[in-house]
gemmi code that builds the backbone of each chain (N, CA, C; Angstrom):
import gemmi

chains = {
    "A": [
        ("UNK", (7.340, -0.938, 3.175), (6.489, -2.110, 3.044), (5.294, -1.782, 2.164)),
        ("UNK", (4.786, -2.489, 1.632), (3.612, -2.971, 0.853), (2.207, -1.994, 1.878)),
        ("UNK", (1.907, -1.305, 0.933), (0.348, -0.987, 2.066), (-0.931, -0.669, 0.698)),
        ("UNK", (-1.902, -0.955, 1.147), (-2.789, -0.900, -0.163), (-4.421, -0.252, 1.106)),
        ("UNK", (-4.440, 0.791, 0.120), (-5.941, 1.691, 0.064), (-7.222, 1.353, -0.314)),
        ("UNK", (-7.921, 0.924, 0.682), (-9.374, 0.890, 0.182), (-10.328, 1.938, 0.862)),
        ("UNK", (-11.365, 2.591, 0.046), (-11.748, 4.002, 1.019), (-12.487, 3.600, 2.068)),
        ("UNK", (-12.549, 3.877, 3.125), (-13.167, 3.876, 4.498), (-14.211, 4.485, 4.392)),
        ("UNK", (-14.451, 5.048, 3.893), (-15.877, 5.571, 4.216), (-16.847, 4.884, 3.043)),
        ("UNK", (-18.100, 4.185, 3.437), (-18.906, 3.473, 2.619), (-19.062, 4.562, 1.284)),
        ("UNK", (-19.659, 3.122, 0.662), (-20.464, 3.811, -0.375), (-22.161, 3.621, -0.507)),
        ("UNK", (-22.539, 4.570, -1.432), (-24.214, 4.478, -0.430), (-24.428, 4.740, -2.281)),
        ("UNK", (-25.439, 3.569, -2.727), (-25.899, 3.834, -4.141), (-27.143, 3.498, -4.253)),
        ("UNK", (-27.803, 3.566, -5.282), (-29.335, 3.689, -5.341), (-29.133, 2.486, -6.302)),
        ("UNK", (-29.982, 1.027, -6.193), (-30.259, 0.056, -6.749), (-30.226, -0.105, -8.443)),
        ("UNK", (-29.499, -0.629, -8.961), (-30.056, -0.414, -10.733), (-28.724, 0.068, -11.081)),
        ("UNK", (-27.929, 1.328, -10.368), (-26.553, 2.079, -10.453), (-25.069, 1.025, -10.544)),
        ("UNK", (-24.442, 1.176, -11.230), (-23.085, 1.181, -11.308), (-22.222, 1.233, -9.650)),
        ("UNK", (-22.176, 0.142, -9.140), (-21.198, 0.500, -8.171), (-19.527, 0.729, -8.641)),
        ("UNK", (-18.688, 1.399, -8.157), (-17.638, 1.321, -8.144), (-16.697, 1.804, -7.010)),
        ("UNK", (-15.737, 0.254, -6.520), (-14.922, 0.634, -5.690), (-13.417, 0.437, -5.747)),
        ("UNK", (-12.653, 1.190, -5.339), (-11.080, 1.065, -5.442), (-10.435, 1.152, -4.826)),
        ("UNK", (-9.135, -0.069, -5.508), (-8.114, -0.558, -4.575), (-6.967, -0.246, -5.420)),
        ("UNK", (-6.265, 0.803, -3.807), (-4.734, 1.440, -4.769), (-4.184, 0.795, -3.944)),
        ("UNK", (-2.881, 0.745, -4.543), (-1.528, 0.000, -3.909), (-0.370, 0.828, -3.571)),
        ("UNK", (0.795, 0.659, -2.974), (2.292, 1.517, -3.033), (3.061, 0.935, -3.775)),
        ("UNK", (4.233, 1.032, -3.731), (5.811, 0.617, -4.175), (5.436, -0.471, -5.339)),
        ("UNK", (5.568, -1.411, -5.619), (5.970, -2.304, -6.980), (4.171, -3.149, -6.948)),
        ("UNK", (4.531, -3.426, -8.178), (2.497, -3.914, -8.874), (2.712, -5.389, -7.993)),
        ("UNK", (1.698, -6.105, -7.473), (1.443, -7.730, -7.485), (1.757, -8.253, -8.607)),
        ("UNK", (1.661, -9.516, -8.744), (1.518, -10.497, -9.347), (0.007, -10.672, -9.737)),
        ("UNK", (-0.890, -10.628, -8.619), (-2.270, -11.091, -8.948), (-3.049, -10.266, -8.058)),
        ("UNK", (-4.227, -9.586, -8.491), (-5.132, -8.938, -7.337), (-6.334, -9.702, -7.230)),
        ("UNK", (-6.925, -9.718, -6.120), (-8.603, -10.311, -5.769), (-9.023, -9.737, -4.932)),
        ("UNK", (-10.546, -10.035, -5.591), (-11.552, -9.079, -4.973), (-12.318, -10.413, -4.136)),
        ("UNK", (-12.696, -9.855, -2.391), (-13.682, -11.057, -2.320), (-14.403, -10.295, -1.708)),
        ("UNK", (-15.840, -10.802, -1.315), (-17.033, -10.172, -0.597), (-17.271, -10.692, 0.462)),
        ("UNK", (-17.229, -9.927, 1.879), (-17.739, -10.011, 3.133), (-19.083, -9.745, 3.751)),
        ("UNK", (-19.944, -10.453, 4.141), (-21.312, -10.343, 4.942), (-21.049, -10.168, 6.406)),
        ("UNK", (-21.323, -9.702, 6.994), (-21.306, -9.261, 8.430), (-21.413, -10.813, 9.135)),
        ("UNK", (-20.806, -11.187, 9.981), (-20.087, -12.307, 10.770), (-19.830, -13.667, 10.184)),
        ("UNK", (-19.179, -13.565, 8.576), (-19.110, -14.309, 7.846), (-17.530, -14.072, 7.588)),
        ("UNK", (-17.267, -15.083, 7.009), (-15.749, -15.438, 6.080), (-15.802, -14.506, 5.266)),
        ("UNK", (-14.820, -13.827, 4.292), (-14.740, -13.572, 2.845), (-14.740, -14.599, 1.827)),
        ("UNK", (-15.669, -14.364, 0.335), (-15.722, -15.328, -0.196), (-15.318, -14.593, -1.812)),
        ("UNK", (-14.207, -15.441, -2.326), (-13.629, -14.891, -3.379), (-14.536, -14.518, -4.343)),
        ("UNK", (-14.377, -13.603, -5.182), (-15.041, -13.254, -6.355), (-14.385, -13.426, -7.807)),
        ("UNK", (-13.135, -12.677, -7.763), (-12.701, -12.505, -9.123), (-11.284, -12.540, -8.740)),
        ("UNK", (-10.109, -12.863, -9.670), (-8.663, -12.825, -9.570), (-8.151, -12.042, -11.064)),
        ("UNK", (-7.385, -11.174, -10.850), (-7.081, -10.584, -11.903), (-5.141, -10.623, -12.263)),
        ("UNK", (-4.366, -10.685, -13.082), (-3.149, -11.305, -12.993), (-2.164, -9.471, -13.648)),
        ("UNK", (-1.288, -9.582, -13.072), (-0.627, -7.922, -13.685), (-0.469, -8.042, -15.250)),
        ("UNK", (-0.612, -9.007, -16.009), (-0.929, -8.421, -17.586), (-2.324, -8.717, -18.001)),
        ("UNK", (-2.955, -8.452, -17.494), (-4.092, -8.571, -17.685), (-4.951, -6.895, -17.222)),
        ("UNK", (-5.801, -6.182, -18.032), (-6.211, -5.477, -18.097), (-7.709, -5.276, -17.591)),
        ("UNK", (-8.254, -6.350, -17.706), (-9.731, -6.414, -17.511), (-10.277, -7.662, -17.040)),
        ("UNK", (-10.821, -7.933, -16.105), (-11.671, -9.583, -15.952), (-12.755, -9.389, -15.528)),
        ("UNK", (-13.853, -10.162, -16.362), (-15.516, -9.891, -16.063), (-16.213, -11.086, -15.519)),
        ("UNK", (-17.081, -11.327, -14.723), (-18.063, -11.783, -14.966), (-19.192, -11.928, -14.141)),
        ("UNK", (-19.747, -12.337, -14.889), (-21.522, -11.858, -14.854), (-21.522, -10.508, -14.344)),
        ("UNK", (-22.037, -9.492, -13.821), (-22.319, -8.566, -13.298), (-21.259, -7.650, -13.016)),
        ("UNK", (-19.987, -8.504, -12.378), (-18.929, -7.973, -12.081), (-18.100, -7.882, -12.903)),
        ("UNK", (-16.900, -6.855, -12.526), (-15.904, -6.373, -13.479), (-14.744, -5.717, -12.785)),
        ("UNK", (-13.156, -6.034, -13.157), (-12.428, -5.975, -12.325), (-11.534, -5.372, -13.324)),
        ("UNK", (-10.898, -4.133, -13.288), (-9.469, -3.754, -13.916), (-8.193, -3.369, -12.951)),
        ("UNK", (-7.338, -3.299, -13.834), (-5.850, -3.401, -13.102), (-4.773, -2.603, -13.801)),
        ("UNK", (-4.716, -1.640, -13.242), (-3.915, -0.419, -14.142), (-2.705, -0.442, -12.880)),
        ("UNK", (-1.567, -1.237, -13.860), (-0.234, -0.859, -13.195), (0.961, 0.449, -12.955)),
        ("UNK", (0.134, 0.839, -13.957), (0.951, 2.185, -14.244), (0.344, 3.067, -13.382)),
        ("UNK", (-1.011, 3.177, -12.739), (-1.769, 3.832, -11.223), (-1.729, 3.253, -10.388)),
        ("UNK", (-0.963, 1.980, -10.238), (-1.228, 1.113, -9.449), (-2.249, 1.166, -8.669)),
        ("UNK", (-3.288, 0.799, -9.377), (-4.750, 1.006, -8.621), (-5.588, 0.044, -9.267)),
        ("UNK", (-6.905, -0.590, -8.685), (-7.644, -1.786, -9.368), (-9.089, -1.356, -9.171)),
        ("UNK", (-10.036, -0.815, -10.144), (-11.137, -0.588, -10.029), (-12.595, -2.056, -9.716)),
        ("UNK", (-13.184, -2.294, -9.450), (-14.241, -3.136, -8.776), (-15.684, -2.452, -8.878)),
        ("UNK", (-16.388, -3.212, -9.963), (-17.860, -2.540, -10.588), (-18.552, -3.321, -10.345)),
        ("UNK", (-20.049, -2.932, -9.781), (-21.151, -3.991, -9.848), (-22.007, -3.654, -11.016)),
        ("UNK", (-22.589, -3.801, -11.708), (-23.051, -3.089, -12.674), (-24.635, -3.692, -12.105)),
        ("UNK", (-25.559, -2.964, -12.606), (-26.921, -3.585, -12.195), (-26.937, -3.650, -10.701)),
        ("UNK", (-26.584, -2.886, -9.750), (-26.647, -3.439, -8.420), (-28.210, -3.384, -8.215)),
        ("UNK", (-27.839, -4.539, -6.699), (-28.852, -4.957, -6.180), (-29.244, -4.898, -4.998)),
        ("UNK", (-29.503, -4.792, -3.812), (-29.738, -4.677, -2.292), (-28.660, -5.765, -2.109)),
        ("UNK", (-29.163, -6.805, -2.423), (-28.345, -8.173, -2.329), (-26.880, -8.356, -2.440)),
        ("UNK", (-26.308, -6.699, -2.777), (-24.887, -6.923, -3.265), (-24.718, -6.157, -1.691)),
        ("UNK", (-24.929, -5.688, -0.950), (-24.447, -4.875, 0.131), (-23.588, -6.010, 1.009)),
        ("UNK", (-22.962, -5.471, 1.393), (-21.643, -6.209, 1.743), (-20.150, -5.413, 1.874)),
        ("UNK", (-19.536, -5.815, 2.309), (-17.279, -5.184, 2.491), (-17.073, -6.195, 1.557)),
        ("UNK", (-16.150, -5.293, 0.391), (-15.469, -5.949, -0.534), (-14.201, -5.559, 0.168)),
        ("UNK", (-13.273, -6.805, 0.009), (-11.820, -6.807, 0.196), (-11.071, -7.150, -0.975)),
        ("UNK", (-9.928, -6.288, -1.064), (-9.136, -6.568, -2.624), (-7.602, -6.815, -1.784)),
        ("UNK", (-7.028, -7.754, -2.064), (-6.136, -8.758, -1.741), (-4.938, -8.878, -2.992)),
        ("UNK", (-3.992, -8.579, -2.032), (-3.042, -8.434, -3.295), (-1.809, -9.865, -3.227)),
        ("UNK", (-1.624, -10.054, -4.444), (-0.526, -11.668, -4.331), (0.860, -11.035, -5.149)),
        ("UNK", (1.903, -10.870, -3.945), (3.129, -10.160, -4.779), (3.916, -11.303, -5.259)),
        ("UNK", (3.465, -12.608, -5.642), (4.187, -13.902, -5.765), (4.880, -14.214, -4.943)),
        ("UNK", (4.959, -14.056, -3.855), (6.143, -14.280, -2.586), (5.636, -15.194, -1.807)),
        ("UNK", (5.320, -16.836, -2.068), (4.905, -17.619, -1.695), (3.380, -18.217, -1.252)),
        ("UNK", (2.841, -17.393, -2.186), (1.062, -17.152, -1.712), (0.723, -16.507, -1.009)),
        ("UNK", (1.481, -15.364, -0.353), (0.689, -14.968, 0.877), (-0.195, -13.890, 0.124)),
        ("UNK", (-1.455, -13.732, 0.738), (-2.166, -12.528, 0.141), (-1.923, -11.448, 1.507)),
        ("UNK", (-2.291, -9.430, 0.845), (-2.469, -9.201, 1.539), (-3.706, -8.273, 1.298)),
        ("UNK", (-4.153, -8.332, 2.709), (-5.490, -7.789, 2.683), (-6.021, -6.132, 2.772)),
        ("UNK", (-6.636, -5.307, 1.920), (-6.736, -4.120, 2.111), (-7.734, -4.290, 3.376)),
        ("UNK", (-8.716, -3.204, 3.950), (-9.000, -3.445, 5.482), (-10.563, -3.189, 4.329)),
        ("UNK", (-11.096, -2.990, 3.540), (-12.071, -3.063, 2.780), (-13.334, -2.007, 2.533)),
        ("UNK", (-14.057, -1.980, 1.990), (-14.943, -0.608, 1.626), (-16.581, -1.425, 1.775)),
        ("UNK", (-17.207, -0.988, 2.821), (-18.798, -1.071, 2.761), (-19.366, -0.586, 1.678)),
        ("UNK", (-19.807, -1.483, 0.987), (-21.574, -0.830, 0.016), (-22.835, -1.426, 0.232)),
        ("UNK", (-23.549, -0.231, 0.062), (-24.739, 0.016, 0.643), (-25.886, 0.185, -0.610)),
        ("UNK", (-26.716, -0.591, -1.272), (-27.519, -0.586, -2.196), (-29.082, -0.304, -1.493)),
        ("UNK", (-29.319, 0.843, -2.154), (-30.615, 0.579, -1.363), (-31.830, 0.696, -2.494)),
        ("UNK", (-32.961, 0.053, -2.211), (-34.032, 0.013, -2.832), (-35.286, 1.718, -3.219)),
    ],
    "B": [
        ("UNK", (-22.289, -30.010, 4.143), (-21.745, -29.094, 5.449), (-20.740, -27.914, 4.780)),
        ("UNK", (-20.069, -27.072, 5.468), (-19.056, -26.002, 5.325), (-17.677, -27.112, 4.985)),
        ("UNK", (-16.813, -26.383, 4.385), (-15.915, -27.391, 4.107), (-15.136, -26.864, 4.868)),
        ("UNK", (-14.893, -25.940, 5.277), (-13.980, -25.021, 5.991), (-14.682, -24.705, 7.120)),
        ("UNK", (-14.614, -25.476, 8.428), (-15.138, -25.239, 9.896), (-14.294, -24.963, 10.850)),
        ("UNK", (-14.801, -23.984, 11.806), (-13.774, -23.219, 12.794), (-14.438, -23.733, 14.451)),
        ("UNK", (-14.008, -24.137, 15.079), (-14.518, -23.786, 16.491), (-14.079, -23.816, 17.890)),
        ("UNK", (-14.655, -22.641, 18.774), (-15.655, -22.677, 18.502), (-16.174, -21.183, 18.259)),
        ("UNK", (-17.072, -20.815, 17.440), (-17.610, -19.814, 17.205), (-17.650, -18.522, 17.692)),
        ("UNK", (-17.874, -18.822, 19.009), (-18.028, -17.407, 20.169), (-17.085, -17.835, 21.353)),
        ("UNK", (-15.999, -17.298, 21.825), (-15.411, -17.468, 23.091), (-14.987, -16.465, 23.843)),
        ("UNK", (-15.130, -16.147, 24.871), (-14.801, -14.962, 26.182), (-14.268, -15.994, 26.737)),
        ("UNK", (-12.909, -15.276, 27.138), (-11.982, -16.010, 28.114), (-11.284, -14.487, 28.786)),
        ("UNK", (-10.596, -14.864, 29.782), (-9.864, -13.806, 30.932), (-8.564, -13.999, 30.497)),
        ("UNK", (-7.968, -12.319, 31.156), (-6.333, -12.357, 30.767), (-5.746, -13.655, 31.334)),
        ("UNK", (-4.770, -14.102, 30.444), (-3.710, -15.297, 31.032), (-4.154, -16.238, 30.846)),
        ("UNK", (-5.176, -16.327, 30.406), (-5.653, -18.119, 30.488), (-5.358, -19.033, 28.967)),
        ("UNK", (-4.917, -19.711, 28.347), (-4.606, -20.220, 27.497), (-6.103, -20.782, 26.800)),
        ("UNK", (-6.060, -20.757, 25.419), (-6.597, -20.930, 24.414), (-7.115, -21.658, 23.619)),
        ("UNK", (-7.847, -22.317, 22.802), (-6.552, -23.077, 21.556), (-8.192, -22.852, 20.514)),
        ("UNK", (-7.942, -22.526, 19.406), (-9.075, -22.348, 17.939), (-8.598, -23.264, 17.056)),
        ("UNK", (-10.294, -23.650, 17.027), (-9.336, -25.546, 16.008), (-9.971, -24.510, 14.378)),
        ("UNK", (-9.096, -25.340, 13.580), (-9.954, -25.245, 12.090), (-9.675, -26.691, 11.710)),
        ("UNK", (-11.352, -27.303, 10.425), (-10.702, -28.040, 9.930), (-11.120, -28.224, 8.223)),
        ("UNK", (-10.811, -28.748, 7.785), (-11.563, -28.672, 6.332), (-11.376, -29.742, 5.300)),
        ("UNK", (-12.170, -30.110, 4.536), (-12.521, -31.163, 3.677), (-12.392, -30.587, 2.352)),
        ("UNK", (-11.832, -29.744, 2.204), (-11.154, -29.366, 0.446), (-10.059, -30.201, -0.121)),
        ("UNK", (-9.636, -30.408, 0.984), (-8.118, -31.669, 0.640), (-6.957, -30.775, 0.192)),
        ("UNK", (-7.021, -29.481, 0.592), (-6.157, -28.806, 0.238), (-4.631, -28.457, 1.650)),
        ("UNK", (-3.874, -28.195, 0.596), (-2.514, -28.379, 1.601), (-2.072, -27.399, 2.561)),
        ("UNK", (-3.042, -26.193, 2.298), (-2.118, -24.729, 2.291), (-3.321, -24.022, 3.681)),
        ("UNK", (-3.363, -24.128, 4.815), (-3.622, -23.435, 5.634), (-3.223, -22.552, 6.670)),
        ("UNK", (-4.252, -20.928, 7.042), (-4.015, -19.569, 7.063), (-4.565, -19.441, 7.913)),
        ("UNK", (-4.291, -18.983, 8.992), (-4.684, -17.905, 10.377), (-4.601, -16.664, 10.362)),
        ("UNK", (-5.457, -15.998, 10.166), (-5.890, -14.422, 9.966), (-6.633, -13.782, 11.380)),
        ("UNK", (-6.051, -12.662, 11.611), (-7.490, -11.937, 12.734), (-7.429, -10.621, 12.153)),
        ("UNK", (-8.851, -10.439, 12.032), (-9.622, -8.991, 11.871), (-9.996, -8.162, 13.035)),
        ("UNK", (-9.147, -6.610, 12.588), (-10.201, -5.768, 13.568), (-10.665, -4.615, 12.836)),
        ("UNK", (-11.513, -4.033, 13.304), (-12.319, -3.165, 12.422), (-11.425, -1.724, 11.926)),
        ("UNK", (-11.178, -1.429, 10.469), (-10.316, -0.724, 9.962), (-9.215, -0.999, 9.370)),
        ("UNK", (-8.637, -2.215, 10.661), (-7.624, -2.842, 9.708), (-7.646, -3.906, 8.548)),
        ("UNK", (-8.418, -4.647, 8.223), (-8.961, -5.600, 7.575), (-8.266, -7.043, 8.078)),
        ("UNK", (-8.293, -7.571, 7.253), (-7.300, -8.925, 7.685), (-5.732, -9.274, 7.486)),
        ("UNK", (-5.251, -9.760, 8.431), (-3.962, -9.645, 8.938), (-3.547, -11.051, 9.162)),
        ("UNK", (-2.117, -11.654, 8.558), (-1.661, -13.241, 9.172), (-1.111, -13.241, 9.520)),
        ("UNK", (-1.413, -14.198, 10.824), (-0.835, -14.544, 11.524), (0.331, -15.633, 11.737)),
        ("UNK", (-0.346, -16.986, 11.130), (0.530, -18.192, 10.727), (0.094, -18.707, 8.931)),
        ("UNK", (0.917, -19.544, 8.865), (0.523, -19.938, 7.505), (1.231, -21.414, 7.704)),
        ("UNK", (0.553, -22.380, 6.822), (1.017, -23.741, 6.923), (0.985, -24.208, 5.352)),
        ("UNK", (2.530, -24.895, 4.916), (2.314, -24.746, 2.825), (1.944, -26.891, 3.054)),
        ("UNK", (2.307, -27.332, 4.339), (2.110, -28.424, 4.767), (2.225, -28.970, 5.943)),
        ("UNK", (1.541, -30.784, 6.013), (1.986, -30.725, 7.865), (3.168, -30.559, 8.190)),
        ("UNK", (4.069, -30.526, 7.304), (5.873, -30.453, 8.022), (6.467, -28.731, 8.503)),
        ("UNK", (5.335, -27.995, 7.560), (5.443, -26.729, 7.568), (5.145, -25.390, 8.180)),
        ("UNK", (5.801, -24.913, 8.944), (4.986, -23.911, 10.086), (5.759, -22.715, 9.604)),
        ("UNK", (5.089, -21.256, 9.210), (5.507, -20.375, 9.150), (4.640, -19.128, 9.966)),
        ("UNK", (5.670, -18.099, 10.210), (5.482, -16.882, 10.710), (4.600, -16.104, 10.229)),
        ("UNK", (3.585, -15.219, 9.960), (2.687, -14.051, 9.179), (3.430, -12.550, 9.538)),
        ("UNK", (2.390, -11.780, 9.782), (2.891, -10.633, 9.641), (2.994, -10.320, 11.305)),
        ("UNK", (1.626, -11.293, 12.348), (1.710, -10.549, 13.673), (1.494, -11.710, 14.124)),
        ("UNK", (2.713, -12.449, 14.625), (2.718, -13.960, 15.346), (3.368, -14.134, 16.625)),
        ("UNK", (3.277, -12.794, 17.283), (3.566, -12.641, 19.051), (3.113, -12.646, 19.432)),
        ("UNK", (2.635, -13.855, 20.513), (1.480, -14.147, 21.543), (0.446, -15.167, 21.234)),
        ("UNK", (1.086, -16.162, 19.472), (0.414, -16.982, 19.061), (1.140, -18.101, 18.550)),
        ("UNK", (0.706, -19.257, 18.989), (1.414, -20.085, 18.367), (0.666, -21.149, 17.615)),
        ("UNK", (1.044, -21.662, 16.862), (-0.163, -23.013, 16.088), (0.544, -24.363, 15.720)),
        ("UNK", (-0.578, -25.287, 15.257), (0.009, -26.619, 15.167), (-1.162, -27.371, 14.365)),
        ("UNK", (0.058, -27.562, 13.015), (-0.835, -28.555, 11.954), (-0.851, -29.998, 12.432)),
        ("UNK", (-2.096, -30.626, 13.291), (-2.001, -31.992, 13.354), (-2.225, -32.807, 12.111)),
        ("UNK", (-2.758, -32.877, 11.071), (-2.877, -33.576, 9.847), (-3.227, -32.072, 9.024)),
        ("UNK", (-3.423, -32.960, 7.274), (-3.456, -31.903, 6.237), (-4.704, -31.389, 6.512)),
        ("UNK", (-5.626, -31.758, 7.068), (-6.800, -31.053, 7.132), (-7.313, -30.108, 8.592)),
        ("UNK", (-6.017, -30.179, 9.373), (-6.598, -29.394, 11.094), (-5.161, -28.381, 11.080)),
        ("UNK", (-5.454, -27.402, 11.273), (-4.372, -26.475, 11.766), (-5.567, -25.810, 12.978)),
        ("UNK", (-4.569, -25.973, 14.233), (-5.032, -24.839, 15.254), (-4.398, -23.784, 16.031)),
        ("UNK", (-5.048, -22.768, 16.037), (-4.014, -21.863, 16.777), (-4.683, -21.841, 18.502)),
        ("UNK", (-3.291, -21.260, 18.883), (-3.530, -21.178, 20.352), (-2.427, -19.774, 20.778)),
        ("UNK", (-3.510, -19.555, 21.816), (-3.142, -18.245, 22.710), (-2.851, -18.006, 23.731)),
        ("UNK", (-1.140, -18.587, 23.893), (-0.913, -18.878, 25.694), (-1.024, -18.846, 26.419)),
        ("UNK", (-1.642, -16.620, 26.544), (-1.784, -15.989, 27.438), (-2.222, -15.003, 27.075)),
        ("UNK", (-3.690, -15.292, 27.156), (-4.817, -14.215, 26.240), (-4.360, -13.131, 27.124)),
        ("UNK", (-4.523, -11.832, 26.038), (-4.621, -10.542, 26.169), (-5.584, -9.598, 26.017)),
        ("UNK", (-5.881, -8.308, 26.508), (-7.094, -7.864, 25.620), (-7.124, -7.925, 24.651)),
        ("UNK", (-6.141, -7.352, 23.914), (-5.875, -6.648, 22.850), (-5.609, -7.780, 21.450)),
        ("UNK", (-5.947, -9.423, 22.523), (-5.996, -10.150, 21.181), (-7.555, -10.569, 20.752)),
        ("UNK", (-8.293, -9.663, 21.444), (-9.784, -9.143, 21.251), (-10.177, -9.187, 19.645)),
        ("UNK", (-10.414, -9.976, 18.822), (-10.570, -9.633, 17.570), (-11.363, -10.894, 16.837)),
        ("UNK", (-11.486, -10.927, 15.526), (-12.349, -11.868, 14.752), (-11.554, -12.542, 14.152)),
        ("UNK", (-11.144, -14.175, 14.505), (-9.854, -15.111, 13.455), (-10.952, -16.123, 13.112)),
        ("UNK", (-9.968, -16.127, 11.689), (-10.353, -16.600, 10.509), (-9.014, -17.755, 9.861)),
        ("UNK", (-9.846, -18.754, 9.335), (-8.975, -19.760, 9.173), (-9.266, -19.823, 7.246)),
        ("UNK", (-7.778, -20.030, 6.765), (-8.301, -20.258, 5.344), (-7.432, -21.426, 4.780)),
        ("UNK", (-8.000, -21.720, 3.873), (-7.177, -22.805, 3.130), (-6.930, -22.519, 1.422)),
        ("UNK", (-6.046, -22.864, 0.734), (-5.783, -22.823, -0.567), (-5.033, -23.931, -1.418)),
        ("UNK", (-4.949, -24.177, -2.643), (-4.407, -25.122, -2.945), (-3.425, -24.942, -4.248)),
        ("UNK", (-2.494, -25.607, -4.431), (-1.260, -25.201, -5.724), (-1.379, -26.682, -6.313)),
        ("UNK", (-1.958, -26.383, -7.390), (-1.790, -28.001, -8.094), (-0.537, -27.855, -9.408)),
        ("UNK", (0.171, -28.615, -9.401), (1.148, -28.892, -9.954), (1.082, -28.214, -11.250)),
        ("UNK", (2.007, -27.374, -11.758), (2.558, -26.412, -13.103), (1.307, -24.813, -12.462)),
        ("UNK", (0.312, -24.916, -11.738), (-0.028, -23.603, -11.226), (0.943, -22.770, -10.381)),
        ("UNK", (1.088, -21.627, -11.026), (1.339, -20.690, -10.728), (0.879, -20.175, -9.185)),
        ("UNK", (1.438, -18.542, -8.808), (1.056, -18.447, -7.555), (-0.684, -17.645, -7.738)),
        ("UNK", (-1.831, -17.172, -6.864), (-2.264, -16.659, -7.348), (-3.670, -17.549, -6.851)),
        ("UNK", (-3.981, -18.539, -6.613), (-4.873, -19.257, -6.092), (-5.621, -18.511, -4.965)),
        ("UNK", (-6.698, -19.036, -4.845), (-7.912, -18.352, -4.101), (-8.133, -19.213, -2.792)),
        ("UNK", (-8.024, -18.338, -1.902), (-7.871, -18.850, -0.192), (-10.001, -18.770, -0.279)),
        ("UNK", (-9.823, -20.232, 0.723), (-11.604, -20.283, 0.781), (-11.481, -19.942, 2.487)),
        ("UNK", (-12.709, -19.232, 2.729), (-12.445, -18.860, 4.573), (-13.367, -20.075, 5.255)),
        ("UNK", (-13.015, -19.875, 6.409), (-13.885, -20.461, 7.511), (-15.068, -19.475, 7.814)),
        ("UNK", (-15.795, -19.529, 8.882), (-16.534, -18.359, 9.381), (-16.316, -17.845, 10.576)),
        ("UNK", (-15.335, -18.055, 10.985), (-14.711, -17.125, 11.688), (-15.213, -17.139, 13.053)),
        ("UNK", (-14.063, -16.819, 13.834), (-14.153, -17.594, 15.548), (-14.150, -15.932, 16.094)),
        ("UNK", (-15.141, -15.742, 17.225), (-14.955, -14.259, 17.648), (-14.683, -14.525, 19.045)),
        ("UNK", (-13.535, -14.019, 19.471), (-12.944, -13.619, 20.407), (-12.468, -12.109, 21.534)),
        ("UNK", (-13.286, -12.658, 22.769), (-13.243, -11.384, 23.782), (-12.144, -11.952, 24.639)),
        ("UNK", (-11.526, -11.214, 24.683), (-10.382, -11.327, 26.148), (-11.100, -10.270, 27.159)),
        ("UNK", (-11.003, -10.452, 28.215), (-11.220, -9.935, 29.343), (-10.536, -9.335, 30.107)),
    ],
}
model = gemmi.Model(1)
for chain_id, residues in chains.items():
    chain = gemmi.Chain(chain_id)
    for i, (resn, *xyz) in enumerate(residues, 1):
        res = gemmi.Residue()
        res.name, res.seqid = resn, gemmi.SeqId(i, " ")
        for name, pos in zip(("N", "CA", "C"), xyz):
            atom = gemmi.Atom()
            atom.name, atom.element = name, gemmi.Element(name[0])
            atom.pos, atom.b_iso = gemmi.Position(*pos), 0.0
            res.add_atom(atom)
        chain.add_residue(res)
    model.add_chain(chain)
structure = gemmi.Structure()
structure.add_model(model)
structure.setup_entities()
C-alpha cells in the first residue's frame, strides 16, 4: 500500500530563514500532491496543489517541488515568520477517485 | 459564517452509547469526507460521499456508519462508542466541475473532538 513520510520530529527555525519541509512517498508517483496548513484545534487549510508533470509551483512566499524520480516533494517558506508556525500536511491524489491521502504532518516552529 | 460547520464541537460520551456528528456546508459542493485524526497518524477516511445517492467506504469504516441527508449535510454516527474511537473528526467537502480533472482541494470543517469513556 501507498504510505508517505513526513518527519516527526519538528522543525525549529529562526524568523527571516528558509523553511524547508518534506514529503516522501513509496511505490508509484500521485497524480497530484498538496500541501495544507494546520493550527492547533483547527481544520487544515489548503495551500498549494502541485500535478506529477509539473516541477515547481510558487506562490507568494511559498514554494512547492515534485521530483518523481525521488519520489519526494519539497515545501519552502521563504521569509518565514512566527505567523507561519503551524503542521503542514502534504496529501497525496493517486487519481483513484479523489481520495486524498494524508501524511500524519511536520510541526514548524519560527521563532522571533 | 464558516461554510463548512461541524457539531458539536466538544463531546464526552461513555462506552456503548450511540452518537451521531452532523456536518454541514454552504459551498454547494457535491463531494463530502469524514476523516479522524490522532496524533502521529495524521488524517485518516473514514466515509466519503461523491453524492446524496452515494455512500462509500474509507480506509477505517468499522464501528462507523454515516448518512448524506441532502447535498449539503453528511453525518456520521457511532453505534457503540469505544475508547479507542477517542480522536479529532473532521468533515470535508470538495468539488469536480465538469471537464476538471481529479486533483481538487478538500475545504475542512473545524473539527469535532471526541472522548469516549
Amino acid at each position: 500500500s501507498q504510505k508517505i513520510e513526513q518527519n516527526s520530529e519538528a522543525l525549529n527555525i529562526q524568523e527571516g530563514k528558509t523553511a524547508t519541509l518534506t514529503c516522501n512517498y513509496t511505490n508509484y508517483s500521485p497524480a497530484y500532491l498538496q500541501w495544507y496548513r494546520q493550527d492547533p484545534g483547527r481544520g487544515p487549510v489548503f495551500l498549494l496543489l502541485i500535478r506529477e508533470n509539473e516541477k515547481e509551483k510558487r506562490k507568494e512566499r511559498l514554494k512547492v517541488t515534485f521530483d518523481t524520480t525521488l519520489k519526494q516533494s519539497l515545501f519552502h517558506i521563504t521569509a518565514s515568520q512566527p505567523a507561519d508556525s503551524a503542521t503542514y500536511l502534504c496529501a497525496l491524489d493517486w487519481g483513484h477517485g479523489n481520495k486524498l491521502v494524508f501524511g500524519a504532518g511536520t510541526i514548524l516552529r519560527v521563532k522571533s | 459564517d464558516a461554510d463548512v460547520t461541524q457539531t458539536p464541537r466538544n463531546r464526552i460520551t461513555k462506552t456503548g452509547k450511540r452518537i451521531m456528528l452532523e456536518c454541514s456546508q454552504t459551498k454547494g459542493h457535491d463531494r463530502m469526507y469524514w476523516y479522524r485524526q490522532d496524533p502521529g497518524l495524521g488524517l485518516r477516511l473514514i466515509y466519503y460521499s461523491f453524492d446524496v445517492k452515494d455512500i462509500n467506504k474509507g480506509e477505517i469504516s468499522d464501528g462507523y456508519s454515516v448518512s448524506r441527508q441532502a447535498q449539503a449535510k453528511f453525518s456520521l454516527s457511532l453505534e457503540s462508542a469505544i475508547p479507542n474511537q477517542t480522536a479529532l473528526y473532521f468533515c470535508a467537502t470538495s468539488d469536480r466541475r465538469p471537464g476538471q480533472g481529479a486533483g481538487e482541494t478538500q475545504y475542512f470543517g473545524p473539527g469535532t473532538r471526541l472522548l469516549v469513556l
